[in-house]
N, C-alpha and C positions, 0 to 999 in steps of 0.2 A: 302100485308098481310091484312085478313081481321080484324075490332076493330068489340070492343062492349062498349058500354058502362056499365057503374057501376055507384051506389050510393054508399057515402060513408060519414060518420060523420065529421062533421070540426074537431075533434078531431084525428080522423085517417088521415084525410089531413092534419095537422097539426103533424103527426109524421113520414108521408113518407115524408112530408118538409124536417125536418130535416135529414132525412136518408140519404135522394136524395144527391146522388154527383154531384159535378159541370154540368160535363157533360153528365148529364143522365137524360132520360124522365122518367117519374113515372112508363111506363111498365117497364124498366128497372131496375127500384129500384124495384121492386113486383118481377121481376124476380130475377134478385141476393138474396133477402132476403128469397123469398120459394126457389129456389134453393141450397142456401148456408145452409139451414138449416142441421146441421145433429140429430141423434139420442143420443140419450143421453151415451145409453150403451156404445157409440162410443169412450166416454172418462172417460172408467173405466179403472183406473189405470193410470191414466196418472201423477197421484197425490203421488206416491207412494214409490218416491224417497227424497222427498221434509222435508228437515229439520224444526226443530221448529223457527227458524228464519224466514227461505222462510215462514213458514204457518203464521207466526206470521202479517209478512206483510202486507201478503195477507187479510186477516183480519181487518187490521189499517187500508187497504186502503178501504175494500168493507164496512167501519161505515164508512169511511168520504165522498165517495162517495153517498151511501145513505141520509146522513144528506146533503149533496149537493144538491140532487136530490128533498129533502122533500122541503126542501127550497124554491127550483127554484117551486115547484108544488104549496107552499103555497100563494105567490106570485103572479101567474096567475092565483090566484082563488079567490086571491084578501085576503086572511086569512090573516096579517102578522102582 
């Protein structure tokens, strides 16, 4: 198969790092992530069952997640 190469920011190297599974080359992390990608409309209604508990959760978990994530970015940017 034939390559090409790409430029890419340390920061985009730096989050197909971490994307990249064990055993996969970075075409292959670029493949599964544009490929696995779906449309959004895709998961209209998927939500629709889901009691105030379940939403509730989901919720608690997607602040502490963030405030995890803000963190971890404050950190590597040296802010903390």
């Amino acid at each position: 198969m034939a390559s090409k190469n790409i430029s890419i920011t340390e920061d985009v190297y730096d989050l197909l790092s971490k994307m990249k599974l064990e055993d996969e080359s970075f075409s292959d992390t670029i493949t599964r992530l544009v490929k696995g990608g779906g449309k959004l409309s895709d998961c209209a209604g998927l939500w629709s069952d889901m009691d105030e508990e379940e939403l509730g959760e989901i919720l608690a978990n997607t602040k502490e997640m963030r405030k995890t994530v803000d963190e971890s970015l404050r950190q590597e940017a040296g802010i903390v």
